[in-house]
C-alpha positions in Angstrom: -130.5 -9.6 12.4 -131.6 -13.0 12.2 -131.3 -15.3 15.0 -130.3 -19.2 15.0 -130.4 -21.4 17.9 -128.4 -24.1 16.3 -125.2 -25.1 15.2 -122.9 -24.1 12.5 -119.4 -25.7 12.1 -117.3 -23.3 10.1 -113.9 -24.1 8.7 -111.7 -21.2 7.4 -108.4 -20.0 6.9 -109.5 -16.6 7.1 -109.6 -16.1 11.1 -110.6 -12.1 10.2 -113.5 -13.1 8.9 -114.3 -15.7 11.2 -113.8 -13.8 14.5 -116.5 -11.4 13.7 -119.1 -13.8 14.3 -118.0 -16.9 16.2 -118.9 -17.2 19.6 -117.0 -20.6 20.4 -114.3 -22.5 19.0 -113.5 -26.3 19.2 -110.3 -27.4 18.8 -109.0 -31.0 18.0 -105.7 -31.9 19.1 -103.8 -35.3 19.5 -107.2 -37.3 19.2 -108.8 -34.5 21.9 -111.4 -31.6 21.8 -111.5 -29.0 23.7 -114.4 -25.9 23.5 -113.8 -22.7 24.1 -115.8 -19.9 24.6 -115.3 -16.5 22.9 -114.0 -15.7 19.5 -110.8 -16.6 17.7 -108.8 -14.2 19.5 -109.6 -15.3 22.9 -109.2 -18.9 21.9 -105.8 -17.7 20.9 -104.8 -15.5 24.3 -106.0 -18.6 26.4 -104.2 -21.2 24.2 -101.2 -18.5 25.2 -101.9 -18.8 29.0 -102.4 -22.2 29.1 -98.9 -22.5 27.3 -97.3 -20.1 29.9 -98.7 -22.2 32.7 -97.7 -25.1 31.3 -94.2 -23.3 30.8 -94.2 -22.3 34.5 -95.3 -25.6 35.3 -92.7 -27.4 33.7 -90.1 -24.4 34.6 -91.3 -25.6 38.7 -90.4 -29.1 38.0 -87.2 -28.7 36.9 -85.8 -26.9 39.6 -87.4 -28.9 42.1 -85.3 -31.9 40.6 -82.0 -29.8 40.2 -81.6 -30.1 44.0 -77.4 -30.1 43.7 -77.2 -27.0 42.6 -77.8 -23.6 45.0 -81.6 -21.9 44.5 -80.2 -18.9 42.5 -77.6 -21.3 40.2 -80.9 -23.1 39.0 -83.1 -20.4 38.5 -80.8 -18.4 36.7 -79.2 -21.2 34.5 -83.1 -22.2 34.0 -83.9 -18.8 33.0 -81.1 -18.2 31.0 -81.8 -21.8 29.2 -85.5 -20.9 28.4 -84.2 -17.7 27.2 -82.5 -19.3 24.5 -85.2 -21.4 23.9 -88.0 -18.3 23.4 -85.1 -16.7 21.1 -84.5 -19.8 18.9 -88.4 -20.3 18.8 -89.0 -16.6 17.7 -86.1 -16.8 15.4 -87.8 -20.0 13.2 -91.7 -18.7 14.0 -91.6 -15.1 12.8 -90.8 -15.4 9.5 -93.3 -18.0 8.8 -96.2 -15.8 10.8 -95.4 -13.2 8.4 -95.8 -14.9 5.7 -98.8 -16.2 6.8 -100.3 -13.0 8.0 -98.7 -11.8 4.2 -100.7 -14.8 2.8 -104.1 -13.7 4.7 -104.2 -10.6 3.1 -103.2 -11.8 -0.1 -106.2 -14.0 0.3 -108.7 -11.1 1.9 -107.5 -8.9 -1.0 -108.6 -11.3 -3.4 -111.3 -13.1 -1.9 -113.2 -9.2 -1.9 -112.6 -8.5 -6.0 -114.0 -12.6 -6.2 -117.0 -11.5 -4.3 -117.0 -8.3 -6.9 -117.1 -10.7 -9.8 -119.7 -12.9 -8.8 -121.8 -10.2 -8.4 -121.1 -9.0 -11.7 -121.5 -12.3 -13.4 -125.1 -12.4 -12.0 -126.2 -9.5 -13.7 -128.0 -10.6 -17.1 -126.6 -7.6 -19.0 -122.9 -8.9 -18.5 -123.6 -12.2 -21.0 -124.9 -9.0 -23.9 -121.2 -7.9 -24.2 -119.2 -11.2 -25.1 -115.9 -9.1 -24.2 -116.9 -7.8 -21.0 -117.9 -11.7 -20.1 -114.6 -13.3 -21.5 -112.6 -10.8 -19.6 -114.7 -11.1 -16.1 -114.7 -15.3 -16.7 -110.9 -15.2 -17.2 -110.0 -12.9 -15.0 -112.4 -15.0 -12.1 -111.0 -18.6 -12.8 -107.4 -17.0 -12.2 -108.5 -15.4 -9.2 -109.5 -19.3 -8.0 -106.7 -20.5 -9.2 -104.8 -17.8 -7.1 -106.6 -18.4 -3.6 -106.3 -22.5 -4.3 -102.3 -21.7 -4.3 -102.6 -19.0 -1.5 -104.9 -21.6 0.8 -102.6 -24.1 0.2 -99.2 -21.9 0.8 -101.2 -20.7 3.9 -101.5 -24.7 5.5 -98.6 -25.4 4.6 -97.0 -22.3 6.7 -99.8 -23.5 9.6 -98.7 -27.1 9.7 -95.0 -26.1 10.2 -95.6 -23.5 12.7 -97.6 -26.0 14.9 -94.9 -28.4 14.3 -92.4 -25.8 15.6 -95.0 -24.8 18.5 -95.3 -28.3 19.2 -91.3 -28.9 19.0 -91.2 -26.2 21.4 -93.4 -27.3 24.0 -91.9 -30.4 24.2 -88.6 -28.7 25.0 -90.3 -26.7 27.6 
């Protein structure tokens, strides 16, 4: 294994692939940056706690300003309330992280038989059989094609579950 003490920035819409080897991520939010260490998958469990605190945080503030009403009135009305809230979020976020997850595989599926292709297109014996070659060129430009319209389906199912995520925060 081959070492490297620098630093590679990686963009990706495949997270699978991604996680494997990624020892940090750095997001940018609203104008900010934040590092993180670990892979995409912790990233994502502490970008969950941090929400949860926040949650609680915001949760705390509310009651403390609801003083007309008796302690167990507010919390329950409070729970109840972000109840309804974490059913109307799930309700508009799981069928578009289906699709994305739907849309990842899609894309993993067909970013392996591009991988196959290229490796077949760099053997010299492929350009001998003008069929074989016609068939592997066509058959790789419609497999771009097909990841260009995937990638793009996949950001645009991205940018409107962080616009619900964000909605929802903001609720919270």
């Amino acid at each position: 294994m081959v070492q490297y003490d620098g630093t590679i920035i990686i963009v990706s819409h495949n997270r699978h692939f991604v996680n494997r080897f990624v020892n940090k991520v750095l997001e940018i939010k609203a104008g900010r940056s934040t590092l993180y260490e670990g892979n995409i998958e912790d990233y994502l469990f502490k970008l969950n706690i941090l929400q949860e605190k926040e949650f609680a945080n915001r949760l705390k503030e509310e009651e403390a300003v609801q003083t007309e009403q008796p302690a167990k009135q507010k919390g329950k009305a409070a729970r109840q309330e972000q109840a309804i809230i974490r059913q109307e979020k799930s309700r508009k976020l799981n069928p578009l992280k289906k699709e994305a997850e739907k849309a990842e595989e899609q894309i993993a599926g067909l970013e392996s038989r591009k991988k196959e292709l290229e490796q077949l297109m760099a053997d010299p014996q492929l350009y001998q059989d003008q069929d074989k070659f016609t068939e592997c060129s066509k058959e790789y430009n419609s497999l771009e094609r097909k990841l260009k319209r995937l990638y793009q389906r996949w950001e645009e199912v991205q940018a409107k579950i962080e616009a619900i995520e964000s909605e929802f925060i903001e609720l919270n």
